[in-house]
Kinemage of the C-alpha trace (Angstrom):
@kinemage 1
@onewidth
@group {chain A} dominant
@subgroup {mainchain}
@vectorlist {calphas} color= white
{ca unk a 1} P -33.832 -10.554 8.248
{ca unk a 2} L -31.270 -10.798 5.303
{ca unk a 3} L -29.974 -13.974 3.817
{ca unk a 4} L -26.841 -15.294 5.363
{ca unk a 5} L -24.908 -14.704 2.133
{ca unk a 6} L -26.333 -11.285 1.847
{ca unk a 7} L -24.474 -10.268 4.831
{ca unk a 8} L -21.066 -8.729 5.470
{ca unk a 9} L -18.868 -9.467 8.830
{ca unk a 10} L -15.881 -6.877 9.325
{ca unk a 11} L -12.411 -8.145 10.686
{ca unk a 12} L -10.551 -5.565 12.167
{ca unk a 13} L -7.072 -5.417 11.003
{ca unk a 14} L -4.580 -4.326 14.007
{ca unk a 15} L -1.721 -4.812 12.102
{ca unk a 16} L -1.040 -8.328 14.062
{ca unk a 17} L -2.315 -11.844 14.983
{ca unk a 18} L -4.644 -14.680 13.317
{ca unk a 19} L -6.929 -12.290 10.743
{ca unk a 20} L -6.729 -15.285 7.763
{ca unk a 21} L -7.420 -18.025 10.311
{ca unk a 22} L -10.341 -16.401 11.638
{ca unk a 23} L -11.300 -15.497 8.177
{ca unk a 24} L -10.774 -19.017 6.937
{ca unk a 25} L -12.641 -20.095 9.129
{ca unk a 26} L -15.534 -17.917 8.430
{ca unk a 27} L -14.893 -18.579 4.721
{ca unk a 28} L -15.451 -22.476 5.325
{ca unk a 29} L -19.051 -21.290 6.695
{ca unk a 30} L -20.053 -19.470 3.887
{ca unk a 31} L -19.528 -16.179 5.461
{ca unk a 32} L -18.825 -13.343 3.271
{ca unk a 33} L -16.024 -10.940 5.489
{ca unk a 34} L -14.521 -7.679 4.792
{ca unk a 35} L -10.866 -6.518 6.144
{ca unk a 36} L -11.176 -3.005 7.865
{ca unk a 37} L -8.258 -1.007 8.135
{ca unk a 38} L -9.750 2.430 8.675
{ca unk a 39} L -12.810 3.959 9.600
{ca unk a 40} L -14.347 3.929 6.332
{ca unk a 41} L -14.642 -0.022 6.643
{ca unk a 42} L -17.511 0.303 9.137
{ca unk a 43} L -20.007 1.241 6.013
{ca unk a 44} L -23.096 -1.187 5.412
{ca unk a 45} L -21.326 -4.025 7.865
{ca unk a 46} L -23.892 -6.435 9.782
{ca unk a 47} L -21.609 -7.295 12.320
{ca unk a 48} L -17.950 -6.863 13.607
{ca unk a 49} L -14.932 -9.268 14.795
{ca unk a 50} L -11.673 -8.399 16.141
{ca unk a 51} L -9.533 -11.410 16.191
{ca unk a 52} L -6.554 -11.596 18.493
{ca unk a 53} L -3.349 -12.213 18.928
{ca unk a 54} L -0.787 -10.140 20.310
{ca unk a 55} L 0.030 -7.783 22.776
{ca unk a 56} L -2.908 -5.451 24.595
{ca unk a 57} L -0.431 -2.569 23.884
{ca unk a 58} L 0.577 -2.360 20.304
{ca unk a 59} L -2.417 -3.950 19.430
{ca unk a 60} L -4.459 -0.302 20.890
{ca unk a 61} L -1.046 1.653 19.604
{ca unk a 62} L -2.007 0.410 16.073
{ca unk a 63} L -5.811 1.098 17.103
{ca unk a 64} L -5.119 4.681 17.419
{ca unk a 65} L -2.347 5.038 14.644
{ca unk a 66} L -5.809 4.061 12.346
{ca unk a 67} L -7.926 6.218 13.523
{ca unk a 68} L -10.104 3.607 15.038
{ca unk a 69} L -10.406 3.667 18.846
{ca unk a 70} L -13.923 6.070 18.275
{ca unk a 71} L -15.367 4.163 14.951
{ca unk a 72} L -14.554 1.147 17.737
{ca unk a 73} L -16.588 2.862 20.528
{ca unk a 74} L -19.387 4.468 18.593
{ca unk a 75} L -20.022 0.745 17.308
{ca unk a 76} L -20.500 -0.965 21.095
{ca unk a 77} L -21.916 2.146 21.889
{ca unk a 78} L -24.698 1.564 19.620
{ca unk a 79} L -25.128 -2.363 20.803
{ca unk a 80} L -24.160 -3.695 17.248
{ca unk a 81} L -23.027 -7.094 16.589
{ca unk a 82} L -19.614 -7.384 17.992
{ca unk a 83} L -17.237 -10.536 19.158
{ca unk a 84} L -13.563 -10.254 20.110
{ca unk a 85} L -11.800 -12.741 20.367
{ca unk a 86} L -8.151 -13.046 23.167
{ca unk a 87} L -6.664 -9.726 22.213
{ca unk a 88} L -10.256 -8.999 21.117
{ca unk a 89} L -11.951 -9.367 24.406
{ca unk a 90} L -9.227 -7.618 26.455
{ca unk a 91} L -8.994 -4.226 24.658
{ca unk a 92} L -12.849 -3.720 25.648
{ca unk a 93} L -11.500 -2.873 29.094
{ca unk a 94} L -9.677 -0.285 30.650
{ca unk a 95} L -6.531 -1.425 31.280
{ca unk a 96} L -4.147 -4.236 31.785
{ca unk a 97} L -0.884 -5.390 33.638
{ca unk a 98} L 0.437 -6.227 30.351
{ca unk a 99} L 0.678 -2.835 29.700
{ca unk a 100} L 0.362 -0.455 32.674
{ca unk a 101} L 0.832 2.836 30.777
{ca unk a 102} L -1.607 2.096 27.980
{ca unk a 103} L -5.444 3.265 27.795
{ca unk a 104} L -8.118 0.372 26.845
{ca unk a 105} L -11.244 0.911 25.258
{ca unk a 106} L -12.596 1.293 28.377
{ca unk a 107} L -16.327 0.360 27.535
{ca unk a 108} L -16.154 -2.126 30.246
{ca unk a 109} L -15.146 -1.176 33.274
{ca unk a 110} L -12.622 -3.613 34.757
{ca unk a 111} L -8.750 -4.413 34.102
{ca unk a 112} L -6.938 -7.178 32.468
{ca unk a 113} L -4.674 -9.520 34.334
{ca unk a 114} L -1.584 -11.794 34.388
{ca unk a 115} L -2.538 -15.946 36.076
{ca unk a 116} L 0.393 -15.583 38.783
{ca unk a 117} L 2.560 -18.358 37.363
{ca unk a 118} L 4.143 -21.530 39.761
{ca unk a 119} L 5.281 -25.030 39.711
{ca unk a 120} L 2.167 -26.104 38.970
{ca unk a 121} L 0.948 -23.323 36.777
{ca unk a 122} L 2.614 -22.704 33.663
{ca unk a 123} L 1.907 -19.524 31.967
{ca unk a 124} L 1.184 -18.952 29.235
{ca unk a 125} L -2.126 -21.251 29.690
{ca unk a 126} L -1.688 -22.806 26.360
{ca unk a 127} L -4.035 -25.752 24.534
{ca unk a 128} L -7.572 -27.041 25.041
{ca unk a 129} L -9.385 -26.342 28.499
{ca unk a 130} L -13.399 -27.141 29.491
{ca unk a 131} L -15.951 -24.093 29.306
{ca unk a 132} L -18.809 -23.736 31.416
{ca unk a 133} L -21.758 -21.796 30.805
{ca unk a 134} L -23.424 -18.924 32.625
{ca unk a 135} L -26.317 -19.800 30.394
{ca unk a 136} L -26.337 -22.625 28.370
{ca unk a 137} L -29.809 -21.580 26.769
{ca unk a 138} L -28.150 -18.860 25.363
{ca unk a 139} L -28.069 -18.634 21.508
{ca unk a 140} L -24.169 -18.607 21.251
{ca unk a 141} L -23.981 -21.901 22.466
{ca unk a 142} L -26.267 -23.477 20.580
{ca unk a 143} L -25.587 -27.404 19.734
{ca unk a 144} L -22.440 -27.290 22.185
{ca unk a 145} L -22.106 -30.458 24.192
{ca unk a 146} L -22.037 -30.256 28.181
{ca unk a 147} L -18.296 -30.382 28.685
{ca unk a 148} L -16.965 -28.443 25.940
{ca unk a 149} L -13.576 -27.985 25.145
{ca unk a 150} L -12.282 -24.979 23.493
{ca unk a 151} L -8.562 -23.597 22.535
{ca unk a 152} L -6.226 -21.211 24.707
{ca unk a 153} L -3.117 -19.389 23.894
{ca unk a 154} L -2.904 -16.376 26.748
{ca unk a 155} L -1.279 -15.419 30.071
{ca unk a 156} L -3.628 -12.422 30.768
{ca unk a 157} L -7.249 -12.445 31.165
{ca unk a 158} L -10.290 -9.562 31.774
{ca unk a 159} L -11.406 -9.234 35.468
{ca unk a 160} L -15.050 -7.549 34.721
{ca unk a 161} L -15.934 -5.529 37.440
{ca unk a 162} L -19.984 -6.612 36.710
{ca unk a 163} L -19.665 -10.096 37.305
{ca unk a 164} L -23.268 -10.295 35.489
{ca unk a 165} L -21.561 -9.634 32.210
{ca unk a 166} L -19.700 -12.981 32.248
{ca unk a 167} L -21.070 -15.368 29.898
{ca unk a 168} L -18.288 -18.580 30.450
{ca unk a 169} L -15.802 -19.626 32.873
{ca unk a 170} L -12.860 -21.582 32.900
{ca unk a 171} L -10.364 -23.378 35.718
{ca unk a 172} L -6.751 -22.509 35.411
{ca unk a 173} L -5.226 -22.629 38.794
{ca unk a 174} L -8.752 -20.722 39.509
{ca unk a 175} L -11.686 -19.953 37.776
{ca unk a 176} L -11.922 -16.945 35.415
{ca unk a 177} L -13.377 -15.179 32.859
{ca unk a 178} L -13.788 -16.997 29.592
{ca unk a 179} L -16.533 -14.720 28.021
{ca unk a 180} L -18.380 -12.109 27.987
{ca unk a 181} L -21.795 -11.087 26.836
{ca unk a 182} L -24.451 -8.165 26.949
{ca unk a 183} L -27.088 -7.547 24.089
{ca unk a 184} L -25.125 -8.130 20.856
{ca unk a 185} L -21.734 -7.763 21.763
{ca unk a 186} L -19.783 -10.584 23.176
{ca unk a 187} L -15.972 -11.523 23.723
{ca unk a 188} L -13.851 -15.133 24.355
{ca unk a 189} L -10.857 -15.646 25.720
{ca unk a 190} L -10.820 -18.766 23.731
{ca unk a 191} L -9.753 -19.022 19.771
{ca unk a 192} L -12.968 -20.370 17.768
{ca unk a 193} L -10.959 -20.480 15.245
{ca unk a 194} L -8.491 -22.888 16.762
{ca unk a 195} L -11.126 -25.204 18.120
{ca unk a 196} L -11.796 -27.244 15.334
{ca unk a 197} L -15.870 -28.053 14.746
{ca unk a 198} L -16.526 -26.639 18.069
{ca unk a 199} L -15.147 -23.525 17.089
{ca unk a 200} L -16.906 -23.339 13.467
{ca unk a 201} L -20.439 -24.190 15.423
{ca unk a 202} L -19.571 -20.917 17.865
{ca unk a 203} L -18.782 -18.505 14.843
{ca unk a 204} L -21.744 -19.554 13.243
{ca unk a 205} L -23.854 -19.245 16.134
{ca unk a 206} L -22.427 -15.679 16.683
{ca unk a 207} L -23.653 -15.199 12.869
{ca unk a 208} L -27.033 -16.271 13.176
{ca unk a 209} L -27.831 -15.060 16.467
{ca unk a 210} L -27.024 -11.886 15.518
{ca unk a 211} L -28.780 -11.788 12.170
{ca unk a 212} L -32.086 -12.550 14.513
């Protein structure tokens, strides 16, 4: 296994959303990063994050003005180290009711959609909501406390069609999808990099568990 500082993460650029926070916040951990912008970026990386905010839209318009839908797919395809993170997360699937007309990534099969706002629901579901484990043995949750409380900003969500894949829940109005995870890829709906020491212990679990 290499050294921790020997390693380099890759943050896609999309041409939107959070990129310094989440590589702030990997900087604070030590974590050497690298911004890719085109497919040439993927060379000698140990693992991959694509941050999110935005739209699921011009976030994948911007994917495929860069020529990096397939460097995208040939990397899940080959079970490498991945997290996404909002935006992130919801490009993995095929589509979403954000954007009816767009294509996803499609590498899990499923669609993205909108919480069905009302009196008592506001959306966008915005500030700090309770996680809940599908396995709290698993490595990416490593030191978190019972009732953990992570960071939302979003009004649309992934529906997985293979509920197996789901990793974390949360309750807005109803339960749904707050993770997912299979091998070495995994995706929040929740910003790490938002969520104060919470959020530092889940990108560095992501960092070590997939240096294992």
């Amino acid at each position: 296994m290499s050294k921790q500082g020997e390693e380099t993460t890759g943050i896609i650029d999309y041409g939107a959303g959070n990129l310094l926070s989440v590589r702030n916040a990997l900087k604070s951990l030590d974590i050497p990063t690298r911004i890719i912008t085109d497919s040439d970026g993927f060379e000698n990386l140990e693992r991959l994050i694509f941050p999110g905010v935005g739209a699921f839209g011009e976030s994948l318009r911007h994917i495929d003005e860069q020529g990096l839908r397939q460097p995208l797919l040939d990397w899940l395809q080959a079970d490498k180290p991945f997290l996404g993170i909002c935006i992130g997360y919801q490009v993995l699937f095929e589509s979403s009711e954000e954007a009816p007309d767009v294509e996803g990534l499609g590498f899990f099969e499923g669609r993205v959609v909108r919480f069905q706002s009302d009196d008592h629901l506001k959306v966008p579901h915005m500030g700090w909501n309770r996680v809940d484990f599908s396995d709290p043995d698993d490595p990416l949750w490593r030191g978190m406390p019972d009732d953990p409380y992570f960071y939302f900003v979003h009004s649309y969500y992934p529906d997985p069609d293979d509920k197996k894949l789901i990793s974390a829940t949360a309750d807005y109005g109803s339960p749904f999808a707050a993770g997912i995870r299979t091998g070495n890829i995994c995706a929040v709906q929740f910003h790490p990099e938002r969520s104060q020491d919470l959020g530092l212990r889940f990108l560095k679990n992501f960092v070590e568990a997939t240096a294992e």
